[in-house]
Biopython code that builds the backbone (N, CA, C, O; Angstrom):
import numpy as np
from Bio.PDB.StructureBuilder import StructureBuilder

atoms = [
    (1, "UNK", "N", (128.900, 100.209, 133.935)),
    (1, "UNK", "CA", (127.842, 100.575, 134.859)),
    (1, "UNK", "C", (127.600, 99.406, 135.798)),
    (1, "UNK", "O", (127.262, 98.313, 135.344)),
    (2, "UNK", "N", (127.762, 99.605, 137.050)),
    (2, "UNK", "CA", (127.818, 98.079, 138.025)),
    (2, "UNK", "C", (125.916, 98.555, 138.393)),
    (2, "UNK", "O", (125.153, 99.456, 138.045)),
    (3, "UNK", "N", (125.841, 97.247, 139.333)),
    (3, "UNK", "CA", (124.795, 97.241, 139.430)),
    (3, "UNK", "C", (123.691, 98.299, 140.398)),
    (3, "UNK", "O", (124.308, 98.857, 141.306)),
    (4, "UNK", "N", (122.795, 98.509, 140.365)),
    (4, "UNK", "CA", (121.853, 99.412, 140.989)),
    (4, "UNK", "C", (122.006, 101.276, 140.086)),
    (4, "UNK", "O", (121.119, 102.129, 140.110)),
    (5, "UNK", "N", (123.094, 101.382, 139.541)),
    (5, "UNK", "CA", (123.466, 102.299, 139.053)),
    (5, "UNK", "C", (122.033, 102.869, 137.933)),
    (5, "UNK", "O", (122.051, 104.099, 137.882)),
    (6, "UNK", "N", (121.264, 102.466, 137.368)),
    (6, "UNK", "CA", (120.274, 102.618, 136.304)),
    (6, "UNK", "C", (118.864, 101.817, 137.061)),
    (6, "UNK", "O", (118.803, 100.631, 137.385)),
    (7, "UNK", "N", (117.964, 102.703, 137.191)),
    (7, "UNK", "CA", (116.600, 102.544, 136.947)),
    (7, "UNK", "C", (115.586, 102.765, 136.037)),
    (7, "UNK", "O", (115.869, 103.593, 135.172)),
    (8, "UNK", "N", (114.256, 102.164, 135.964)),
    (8, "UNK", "CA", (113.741, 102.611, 134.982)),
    (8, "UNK", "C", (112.641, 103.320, 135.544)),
    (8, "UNK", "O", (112.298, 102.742, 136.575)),
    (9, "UNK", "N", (111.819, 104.497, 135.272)),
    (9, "UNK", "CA", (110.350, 104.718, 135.869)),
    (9, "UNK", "C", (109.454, 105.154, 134.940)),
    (9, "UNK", "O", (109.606, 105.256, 133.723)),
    (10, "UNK", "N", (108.200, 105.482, 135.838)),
    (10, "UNK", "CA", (106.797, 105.862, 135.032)),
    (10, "UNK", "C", (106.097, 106.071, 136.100)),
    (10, "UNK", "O", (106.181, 105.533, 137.204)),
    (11, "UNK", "N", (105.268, 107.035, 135.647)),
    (11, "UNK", "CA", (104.006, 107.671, 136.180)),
    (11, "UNK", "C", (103.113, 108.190, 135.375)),
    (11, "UNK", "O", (103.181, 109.232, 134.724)),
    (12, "UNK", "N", (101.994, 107.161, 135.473)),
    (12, "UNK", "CA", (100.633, 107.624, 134.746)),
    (12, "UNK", "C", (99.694, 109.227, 135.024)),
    (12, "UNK", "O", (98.959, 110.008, 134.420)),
    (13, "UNK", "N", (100.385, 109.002, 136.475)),
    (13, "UNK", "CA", (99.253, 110.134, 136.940)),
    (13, "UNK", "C", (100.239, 111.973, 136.464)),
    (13, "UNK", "O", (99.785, 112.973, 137.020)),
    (14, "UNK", "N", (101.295, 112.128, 135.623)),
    (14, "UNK", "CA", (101.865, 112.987, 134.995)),
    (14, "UNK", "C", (101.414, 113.036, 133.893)),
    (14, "UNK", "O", (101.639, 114.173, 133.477)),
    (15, "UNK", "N", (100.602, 112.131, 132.736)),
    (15, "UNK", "CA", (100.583, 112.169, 131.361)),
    (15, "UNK", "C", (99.179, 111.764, 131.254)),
    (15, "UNK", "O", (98.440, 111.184, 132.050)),
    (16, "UNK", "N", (99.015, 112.175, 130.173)),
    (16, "UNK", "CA", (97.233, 111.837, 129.846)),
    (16, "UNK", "C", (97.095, 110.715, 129.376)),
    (16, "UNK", "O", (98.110, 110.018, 129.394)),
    (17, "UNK", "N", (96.122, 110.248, 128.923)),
    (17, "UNK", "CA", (95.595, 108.482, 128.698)),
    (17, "UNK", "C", (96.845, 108.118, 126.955)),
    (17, "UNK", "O", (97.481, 108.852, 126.199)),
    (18, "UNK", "N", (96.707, 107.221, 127.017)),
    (18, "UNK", "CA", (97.526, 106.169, 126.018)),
    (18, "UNK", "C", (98.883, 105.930, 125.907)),
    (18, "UNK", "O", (99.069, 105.471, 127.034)),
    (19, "UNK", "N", (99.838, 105.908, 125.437)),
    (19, "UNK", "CA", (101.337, 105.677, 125.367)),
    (19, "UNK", "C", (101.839, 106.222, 126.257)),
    (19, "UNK", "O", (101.576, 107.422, 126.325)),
    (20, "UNK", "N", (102.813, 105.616, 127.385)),
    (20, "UNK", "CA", (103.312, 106.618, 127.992)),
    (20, "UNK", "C", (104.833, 106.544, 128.198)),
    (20, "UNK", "O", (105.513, 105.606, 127.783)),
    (21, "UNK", "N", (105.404, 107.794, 128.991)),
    (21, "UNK", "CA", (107.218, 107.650, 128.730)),
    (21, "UNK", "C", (107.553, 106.828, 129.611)),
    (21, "UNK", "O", (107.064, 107.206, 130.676)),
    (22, "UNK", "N", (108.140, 105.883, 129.740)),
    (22, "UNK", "CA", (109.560, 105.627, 130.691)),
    (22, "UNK", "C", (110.793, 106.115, 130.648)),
    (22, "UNK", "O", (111.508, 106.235, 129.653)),
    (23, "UNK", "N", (111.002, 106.367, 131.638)),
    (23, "UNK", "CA", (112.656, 107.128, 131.912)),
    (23, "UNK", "C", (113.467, 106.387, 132.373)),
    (23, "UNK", "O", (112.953, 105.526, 133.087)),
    (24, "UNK", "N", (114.998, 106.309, 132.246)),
    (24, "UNK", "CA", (116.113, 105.576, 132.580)),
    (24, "UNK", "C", (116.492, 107.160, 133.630)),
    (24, "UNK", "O", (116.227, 108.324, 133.328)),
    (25, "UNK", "N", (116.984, 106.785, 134.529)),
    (25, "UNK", "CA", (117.570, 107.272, 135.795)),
    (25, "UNK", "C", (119.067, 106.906, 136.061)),
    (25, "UNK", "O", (119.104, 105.878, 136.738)),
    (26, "UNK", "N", (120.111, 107.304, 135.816)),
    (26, "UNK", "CA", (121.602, 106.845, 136.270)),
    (26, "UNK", "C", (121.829, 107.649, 137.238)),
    (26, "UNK", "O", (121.751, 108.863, 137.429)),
    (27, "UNK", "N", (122.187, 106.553, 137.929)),
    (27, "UNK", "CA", (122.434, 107.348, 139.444)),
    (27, "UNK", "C", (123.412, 108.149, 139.516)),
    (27, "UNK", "O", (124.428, 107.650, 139.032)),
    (28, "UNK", "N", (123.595, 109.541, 140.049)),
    (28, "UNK", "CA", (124.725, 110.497, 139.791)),
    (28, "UNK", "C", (124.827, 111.468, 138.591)),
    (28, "UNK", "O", (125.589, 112.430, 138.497)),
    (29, "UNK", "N", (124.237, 111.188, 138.009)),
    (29, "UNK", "CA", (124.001, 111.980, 136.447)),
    (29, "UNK", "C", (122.828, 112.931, 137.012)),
    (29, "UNK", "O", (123.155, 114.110, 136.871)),
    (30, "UNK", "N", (121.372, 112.751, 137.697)),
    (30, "UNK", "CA", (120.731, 113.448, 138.457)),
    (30, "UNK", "C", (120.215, 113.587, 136.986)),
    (30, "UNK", "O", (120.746, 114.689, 136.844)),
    (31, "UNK", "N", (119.782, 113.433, 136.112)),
    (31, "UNK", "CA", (118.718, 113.515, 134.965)),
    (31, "UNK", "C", (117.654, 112.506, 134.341)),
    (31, "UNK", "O", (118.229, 111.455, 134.059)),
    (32, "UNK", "N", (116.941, 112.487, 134.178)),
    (32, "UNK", "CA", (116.157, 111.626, 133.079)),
    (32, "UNK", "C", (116.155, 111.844, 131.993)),
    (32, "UNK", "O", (115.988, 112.948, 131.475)),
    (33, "UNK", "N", (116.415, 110.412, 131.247)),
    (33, "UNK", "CA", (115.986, 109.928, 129.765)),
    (33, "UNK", "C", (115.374, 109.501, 129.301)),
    (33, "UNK", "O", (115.230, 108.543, 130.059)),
    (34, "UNK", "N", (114.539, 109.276, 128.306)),
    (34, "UNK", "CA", (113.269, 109.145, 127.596)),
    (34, "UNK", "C", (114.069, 107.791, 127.290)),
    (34, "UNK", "O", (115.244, 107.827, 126.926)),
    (35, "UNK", "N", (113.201, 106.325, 127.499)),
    (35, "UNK", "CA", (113.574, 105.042, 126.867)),
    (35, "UNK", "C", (112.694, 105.410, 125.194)),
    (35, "UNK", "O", (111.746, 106.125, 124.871)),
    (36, "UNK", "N", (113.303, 104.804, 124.719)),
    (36, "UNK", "CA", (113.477, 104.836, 123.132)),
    (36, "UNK", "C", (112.810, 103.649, 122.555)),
    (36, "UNK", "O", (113.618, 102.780, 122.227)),
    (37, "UNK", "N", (111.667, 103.382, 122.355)),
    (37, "UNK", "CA", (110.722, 102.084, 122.050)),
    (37, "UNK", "C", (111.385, 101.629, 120.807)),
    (37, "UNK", "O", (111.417, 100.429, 120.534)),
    (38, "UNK", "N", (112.078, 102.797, 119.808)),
    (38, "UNK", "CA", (112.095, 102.131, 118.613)),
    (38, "UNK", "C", (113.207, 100.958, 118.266)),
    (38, "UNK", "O", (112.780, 100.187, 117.407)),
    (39, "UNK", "N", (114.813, 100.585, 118.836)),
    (39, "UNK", "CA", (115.306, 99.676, 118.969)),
    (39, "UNK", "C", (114.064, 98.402, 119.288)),
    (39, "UNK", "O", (113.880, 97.552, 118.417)),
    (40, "UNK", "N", (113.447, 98.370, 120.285)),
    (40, "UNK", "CA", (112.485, 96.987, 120.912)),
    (40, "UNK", "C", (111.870, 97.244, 119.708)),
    (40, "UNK", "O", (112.041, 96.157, 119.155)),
    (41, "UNK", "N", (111.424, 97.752, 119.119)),
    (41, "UNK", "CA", (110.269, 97.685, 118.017)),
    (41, "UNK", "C", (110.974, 97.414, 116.620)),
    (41, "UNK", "O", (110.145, 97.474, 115.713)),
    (42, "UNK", "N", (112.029, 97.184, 116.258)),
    (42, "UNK", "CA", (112.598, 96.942, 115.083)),
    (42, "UNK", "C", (113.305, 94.981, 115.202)),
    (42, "UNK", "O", (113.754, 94.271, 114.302)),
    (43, "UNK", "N", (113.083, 94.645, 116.891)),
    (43, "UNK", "CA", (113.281, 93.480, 116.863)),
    (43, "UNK", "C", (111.868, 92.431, 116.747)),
    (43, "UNK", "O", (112.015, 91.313, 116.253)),
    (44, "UNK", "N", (110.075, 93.030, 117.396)),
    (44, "UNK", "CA", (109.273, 92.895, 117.263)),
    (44, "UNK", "C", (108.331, 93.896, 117.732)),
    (44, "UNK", "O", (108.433, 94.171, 118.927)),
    (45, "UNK", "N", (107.327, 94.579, 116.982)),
    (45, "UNK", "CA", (106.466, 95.603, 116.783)),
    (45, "UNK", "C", (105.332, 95.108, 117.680)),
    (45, "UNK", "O", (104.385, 94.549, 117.127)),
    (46, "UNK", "N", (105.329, 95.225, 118.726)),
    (46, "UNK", "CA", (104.070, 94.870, 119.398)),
    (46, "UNK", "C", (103.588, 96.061, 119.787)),
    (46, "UNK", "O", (102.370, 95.893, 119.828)),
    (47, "UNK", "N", (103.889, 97.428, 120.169)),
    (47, "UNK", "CA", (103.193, 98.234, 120.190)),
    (47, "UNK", "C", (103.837, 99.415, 119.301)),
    (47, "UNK", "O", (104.749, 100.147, 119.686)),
    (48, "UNK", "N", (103.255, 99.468, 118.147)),
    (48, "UNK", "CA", (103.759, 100.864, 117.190)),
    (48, "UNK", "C", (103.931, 102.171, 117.831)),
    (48, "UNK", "O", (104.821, 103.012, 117.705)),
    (49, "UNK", "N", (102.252, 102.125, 118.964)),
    (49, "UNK", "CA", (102.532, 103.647, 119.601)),
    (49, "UNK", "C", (103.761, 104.095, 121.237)),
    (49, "UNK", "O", (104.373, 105.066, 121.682)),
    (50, "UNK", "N", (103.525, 102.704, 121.566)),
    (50, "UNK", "CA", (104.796, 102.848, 122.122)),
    (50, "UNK", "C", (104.124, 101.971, 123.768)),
    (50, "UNK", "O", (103.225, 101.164, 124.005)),
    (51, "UNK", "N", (105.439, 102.895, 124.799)),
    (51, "UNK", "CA", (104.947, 101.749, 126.168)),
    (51, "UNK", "C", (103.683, 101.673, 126.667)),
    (51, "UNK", "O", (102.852, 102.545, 126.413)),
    (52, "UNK", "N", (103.411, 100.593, 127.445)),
    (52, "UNK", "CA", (102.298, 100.985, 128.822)),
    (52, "UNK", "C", (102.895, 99.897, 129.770)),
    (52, "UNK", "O", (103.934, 99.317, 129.455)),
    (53, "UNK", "N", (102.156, 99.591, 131.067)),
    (53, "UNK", "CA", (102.235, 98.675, 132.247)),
    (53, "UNK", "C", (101.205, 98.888, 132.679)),
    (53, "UNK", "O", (100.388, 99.779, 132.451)),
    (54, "UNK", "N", (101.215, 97.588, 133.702)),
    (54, "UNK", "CA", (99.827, 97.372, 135.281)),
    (54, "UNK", "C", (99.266, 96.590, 134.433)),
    (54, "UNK", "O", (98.431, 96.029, 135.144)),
    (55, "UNK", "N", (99.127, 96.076, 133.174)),
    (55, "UNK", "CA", (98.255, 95.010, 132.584)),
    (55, "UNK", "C", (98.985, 93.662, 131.229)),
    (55, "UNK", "O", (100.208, 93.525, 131.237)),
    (56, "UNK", "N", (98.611, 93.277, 130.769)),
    (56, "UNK", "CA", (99.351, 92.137, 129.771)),
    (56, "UNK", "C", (99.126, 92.406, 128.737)),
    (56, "UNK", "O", (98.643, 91.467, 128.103)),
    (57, "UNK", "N", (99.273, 93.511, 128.076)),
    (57, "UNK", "CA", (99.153, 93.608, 126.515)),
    (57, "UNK", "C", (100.191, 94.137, 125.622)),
    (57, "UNK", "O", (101.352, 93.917, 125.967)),
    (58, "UNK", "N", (100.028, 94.665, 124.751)),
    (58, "UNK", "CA", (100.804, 94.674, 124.047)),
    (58, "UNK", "C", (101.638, 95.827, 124.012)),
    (58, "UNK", "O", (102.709, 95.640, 123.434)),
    (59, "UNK", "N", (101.390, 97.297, 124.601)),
    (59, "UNK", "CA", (102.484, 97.939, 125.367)),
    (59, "UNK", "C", (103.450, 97.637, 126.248)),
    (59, "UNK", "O", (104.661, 97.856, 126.229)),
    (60, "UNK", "N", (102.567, 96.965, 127.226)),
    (60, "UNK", "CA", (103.746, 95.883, 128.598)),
    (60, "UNK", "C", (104.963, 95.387, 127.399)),
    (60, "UNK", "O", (106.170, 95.614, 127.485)),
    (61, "UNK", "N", (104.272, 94.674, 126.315)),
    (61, "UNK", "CA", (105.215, 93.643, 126.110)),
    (61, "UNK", "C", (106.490, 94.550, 125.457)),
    (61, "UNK", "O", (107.635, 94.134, 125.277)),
    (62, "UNK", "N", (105.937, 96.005, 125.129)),
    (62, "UNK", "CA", (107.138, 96.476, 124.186)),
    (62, "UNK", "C", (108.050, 96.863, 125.182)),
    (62, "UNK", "O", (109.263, 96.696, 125.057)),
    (63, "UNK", "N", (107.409, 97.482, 126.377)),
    (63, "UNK", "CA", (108.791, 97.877, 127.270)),
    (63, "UNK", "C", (109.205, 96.798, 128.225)),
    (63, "UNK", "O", (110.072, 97.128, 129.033)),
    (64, "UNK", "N", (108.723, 95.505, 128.288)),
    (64, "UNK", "CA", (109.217, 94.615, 128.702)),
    (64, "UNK", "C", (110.677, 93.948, 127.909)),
    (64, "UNK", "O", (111.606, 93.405, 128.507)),
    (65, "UNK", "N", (110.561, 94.187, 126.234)),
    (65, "UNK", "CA", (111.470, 93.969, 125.625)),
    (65, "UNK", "C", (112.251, 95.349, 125.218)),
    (65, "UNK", "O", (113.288, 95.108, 124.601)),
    (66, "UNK", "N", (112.048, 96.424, 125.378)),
    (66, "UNK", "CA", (112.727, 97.312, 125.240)),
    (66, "UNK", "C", (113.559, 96.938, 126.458)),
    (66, "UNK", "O", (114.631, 96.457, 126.089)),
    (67, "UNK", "N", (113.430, 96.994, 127.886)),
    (67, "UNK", "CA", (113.928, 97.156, 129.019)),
    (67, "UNK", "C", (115.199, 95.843, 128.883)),
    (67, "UNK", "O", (116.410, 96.047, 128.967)),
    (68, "UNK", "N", (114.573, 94.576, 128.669)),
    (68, "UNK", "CA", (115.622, 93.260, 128.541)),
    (68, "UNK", "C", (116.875, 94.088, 127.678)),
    (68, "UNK", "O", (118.028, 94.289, 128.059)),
    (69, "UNK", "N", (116.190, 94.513, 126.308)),
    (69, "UNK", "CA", (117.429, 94.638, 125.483)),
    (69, "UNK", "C", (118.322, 95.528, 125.933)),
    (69, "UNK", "O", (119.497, 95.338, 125.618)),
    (70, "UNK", "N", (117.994, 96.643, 126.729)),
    (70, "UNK", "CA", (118.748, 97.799, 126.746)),
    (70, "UNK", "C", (119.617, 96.959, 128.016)),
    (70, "UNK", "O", (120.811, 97.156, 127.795)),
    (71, "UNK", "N", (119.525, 96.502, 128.676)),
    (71, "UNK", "CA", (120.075, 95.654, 130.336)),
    (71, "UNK", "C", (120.881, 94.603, 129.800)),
    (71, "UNK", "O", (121.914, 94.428, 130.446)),
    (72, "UNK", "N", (120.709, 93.781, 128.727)),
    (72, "UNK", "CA", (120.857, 92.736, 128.484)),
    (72, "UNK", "C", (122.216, 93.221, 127.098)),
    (72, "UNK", "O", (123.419, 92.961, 127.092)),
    (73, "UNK", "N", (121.847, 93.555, 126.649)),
    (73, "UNK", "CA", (122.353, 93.655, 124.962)),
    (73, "UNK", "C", (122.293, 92.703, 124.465)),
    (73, "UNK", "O", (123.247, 92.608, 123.693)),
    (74, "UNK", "N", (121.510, 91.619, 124.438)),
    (74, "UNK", "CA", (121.406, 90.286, 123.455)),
    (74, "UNK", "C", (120.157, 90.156, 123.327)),
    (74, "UNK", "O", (119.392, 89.744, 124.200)),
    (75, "UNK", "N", (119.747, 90.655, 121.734)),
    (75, "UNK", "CA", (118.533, 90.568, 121.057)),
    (75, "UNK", "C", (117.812, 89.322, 121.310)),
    (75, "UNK", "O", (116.684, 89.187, 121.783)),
    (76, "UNK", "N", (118.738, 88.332, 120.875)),
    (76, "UNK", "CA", (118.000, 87.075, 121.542)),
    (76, "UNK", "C", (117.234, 86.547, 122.019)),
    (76, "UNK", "O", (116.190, 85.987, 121.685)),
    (77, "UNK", "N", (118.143, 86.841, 123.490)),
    (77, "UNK", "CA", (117.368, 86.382, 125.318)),
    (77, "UNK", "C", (116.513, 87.616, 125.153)),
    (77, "UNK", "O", (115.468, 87.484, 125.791)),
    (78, "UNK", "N", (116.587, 88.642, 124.588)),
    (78, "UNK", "CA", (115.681, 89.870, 124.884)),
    (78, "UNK", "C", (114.207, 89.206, 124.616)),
    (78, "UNK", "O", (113.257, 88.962, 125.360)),
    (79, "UNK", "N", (114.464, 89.013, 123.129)),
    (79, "UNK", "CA", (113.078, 88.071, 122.601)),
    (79, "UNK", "C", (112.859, 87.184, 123.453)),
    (79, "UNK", "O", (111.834, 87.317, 124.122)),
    (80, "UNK", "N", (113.683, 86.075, 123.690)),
    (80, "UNK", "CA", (113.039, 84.908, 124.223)),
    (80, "UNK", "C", (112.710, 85.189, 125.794)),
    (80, "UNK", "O", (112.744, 84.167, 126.479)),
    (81, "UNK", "N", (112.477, 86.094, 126.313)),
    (81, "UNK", "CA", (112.556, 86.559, 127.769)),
    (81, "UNK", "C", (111.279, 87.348, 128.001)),
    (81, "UNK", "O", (110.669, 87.330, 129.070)),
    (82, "UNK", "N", (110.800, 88.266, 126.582)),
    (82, "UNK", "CA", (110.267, 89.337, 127.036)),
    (82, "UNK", "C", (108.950, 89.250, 127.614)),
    (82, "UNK", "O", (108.556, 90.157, 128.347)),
    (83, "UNK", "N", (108.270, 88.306, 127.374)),
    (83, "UNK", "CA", (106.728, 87.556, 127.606)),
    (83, "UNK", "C", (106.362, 87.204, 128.457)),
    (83, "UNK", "O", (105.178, 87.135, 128.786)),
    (84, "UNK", "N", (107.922, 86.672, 129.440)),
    (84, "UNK", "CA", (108.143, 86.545, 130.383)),
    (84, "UNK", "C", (107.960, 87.247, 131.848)),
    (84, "UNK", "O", (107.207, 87.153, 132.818)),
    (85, "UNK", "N", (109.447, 88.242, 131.302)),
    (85, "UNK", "CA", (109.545, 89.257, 131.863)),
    (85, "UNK", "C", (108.145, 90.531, 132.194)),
    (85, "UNK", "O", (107.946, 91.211, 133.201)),
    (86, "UNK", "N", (107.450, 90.465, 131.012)),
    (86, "UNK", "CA", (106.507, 90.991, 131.088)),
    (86, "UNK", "C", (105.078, 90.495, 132.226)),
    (86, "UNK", "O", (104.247, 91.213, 132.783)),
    (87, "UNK", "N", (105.235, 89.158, 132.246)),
    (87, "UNK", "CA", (103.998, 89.214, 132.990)),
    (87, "UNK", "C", (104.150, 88.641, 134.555)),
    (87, "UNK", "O", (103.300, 88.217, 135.337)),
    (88, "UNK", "N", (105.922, 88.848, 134.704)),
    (88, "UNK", "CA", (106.400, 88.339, 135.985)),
    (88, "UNK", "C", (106.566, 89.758, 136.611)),
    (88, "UNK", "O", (106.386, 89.890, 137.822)),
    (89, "UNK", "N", (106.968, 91.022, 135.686)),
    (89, "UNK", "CA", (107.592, 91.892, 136.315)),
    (89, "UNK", "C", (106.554, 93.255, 135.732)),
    (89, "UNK", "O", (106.256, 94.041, 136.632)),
    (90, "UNK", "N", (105.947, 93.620, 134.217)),
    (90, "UNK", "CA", (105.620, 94.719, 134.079)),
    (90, "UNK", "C", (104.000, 94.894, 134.377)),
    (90, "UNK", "O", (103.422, 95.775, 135.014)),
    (91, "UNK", "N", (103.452, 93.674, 133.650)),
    (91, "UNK", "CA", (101.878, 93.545, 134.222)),
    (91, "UNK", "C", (101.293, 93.926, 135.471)),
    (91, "UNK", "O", (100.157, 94.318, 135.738)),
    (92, "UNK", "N", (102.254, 93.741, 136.145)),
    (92, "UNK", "CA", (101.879, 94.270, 137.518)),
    (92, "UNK", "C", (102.162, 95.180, 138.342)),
    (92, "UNK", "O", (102.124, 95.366, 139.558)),
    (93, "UNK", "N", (102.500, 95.788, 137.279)),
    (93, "UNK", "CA", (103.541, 97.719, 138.119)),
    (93, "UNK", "C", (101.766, 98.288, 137.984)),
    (93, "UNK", "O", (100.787, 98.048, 137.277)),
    (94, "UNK", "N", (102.208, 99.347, 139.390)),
    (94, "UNK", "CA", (100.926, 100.654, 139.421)),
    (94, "UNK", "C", (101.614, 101.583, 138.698)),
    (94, "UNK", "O", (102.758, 101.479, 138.253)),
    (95, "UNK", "N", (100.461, 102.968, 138.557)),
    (95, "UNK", "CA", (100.805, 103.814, 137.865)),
    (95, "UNK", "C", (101.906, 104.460, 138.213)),
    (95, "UNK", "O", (102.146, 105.312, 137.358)),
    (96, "UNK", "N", (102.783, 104.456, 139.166)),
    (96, "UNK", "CA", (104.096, 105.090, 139.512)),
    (96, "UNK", "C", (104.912, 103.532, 139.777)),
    (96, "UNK", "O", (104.461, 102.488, 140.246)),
    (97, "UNK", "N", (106.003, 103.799, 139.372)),
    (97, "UNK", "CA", (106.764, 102.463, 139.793)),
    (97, "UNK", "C", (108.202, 102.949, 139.174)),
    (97, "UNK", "O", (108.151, 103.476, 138.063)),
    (98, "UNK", "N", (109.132, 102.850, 139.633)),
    (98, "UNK", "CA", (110.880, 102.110, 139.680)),
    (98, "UNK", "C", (110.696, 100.972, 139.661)),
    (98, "UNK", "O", (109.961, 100.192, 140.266)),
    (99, "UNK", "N", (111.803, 100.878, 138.516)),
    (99, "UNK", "CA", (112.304, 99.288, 138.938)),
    (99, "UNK", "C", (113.776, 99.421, 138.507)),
    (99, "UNK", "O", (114.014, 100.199, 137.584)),
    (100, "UNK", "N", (114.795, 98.736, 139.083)),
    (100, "UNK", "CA", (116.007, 99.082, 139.566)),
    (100, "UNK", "C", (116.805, 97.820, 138.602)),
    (100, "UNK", "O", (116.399, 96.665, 138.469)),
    (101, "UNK", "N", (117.922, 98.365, 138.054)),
    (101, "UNK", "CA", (118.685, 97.371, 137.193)),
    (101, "UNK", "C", (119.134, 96.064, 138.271)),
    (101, "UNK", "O", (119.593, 94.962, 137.970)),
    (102, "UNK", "N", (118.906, 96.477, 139.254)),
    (102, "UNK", "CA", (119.175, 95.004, 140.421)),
    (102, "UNK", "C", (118.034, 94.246, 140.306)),
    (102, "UNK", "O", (118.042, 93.053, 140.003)),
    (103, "UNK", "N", (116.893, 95.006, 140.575)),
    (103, "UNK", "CA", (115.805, 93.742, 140.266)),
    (103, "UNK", "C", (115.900, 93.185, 138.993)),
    (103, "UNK", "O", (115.470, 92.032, 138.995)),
    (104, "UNK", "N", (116.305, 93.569, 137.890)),
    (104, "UNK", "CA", (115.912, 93.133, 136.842)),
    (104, "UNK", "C", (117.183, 91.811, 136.898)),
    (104, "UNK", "O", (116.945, 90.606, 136.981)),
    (105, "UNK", "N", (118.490, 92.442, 136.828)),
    (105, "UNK", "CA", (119.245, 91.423, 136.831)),
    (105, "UNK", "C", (119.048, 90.274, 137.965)),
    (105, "UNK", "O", (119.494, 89.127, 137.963)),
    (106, "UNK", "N", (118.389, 90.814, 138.758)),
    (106, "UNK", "CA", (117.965, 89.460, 139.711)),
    (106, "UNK", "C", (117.105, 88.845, 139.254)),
    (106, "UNK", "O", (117.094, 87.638, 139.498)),
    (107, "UNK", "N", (116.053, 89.423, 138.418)),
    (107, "UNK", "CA", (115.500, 88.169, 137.839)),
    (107, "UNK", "C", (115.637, 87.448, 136.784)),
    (107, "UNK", "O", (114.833, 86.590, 136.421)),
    (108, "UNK", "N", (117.059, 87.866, 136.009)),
    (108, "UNK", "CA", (117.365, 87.549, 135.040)),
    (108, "UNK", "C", (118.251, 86.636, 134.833)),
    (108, "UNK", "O", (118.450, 85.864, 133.895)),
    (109, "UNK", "N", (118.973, 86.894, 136.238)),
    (109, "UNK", "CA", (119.995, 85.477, 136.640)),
    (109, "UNK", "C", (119.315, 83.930, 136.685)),
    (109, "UNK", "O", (119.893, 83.044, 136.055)),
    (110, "UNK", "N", (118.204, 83.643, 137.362)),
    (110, "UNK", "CA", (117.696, 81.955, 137.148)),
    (110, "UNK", "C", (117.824, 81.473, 135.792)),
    (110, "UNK", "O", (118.008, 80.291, 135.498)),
    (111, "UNK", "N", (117.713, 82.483, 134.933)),
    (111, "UNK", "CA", (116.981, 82.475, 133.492)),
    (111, "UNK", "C", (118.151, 82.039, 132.985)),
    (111, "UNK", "O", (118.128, 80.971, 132.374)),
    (112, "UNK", "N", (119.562, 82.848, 133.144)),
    (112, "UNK", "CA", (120.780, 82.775, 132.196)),
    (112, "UNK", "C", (121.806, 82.331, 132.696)),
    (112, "UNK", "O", (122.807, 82.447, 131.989)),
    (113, "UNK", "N", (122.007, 81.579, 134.237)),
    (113, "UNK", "CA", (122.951, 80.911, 134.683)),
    (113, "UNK", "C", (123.029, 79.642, 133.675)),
    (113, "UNK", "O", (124.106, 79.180, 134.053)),
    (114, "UNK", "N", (122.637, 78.862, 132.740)),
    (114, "UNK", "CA", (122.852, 77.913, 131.706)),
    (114, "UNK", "C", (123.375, 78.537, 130.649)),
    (114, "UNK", "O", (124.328, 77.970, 130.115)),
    (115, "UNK", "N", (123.088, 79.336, 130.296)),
    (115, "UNK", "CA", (123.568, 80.168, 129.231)),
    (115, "UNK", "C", (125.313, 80.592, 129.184)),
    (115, "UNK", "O", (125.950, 81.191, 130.050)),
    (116, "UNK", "N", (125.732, 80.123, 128.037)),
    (116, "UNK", "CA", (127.451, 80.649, 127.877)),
    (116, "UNK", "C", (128.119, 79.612, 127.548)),
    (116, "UNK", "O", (129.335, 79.691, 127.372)),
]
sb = StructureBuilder()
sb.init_structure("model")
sb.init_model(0)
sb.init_chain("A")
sb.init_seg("    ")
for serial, (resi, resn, name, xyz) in enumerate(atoms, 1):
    if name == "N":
        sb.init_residue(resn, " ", resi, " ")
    sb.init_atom(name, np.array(xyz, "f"), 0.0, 1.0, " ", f" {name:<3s}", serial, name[0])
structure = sb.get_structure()
């Protein structure tokens, strides 16, 4: 999958108050997929009931590390990133938002050009 090919989204204003879905988007496939909290949650349980965004808690942080791992595949940097990632990139999404496997790997490059 090269880059821009996979996005992720959400919209609050589709679902009622608490946990909500994010979808993976592959471009050309023309479908959505339900991201899957429970991989991020078997590396650290920060939110049992599952995602949220637009603020710093402990939903942000699960799909902040769900999102690393699934982009990334290294549990690792997923962990050591996600806290990060979270309050550079998910804390601050509105209730509708994309975010595009280019942004992510763009911000993921400063981080892991030392790395290897």
């Amino acid at each position: 999958m090269g880059l821009g090919d996979l996005s992720y989204f959400g919209d609050k204003t589709m679902e009622k108050a608490g946990p909500q879905t994010v979808y993976r988007h592959f471009e050309g496939l023309g479908k959505k997929i339900a991201l899957n909290p429970r991989p991020s949650q078997k590396l650290f349980n920060h939110s049992p009931d599952g995602f949220q965004w637009g603020y710093g808690g402990s939903g942000p942080a699960q799909l902040a590390l769900a999102i690393l791992l699934e982009v990334t595949g290294d549990k690792e940097l997923s962990v050591k990133l996600h806290q990060e990632f979270k309050w550079d990139k998910i804390a601050g999404l509105n209730d509708r938002f994309i975010l595009t496997e280019r942004e992510i790997q763009e911000w993921l490059k400063p981080r892991t050009e030392d790395i290897d």
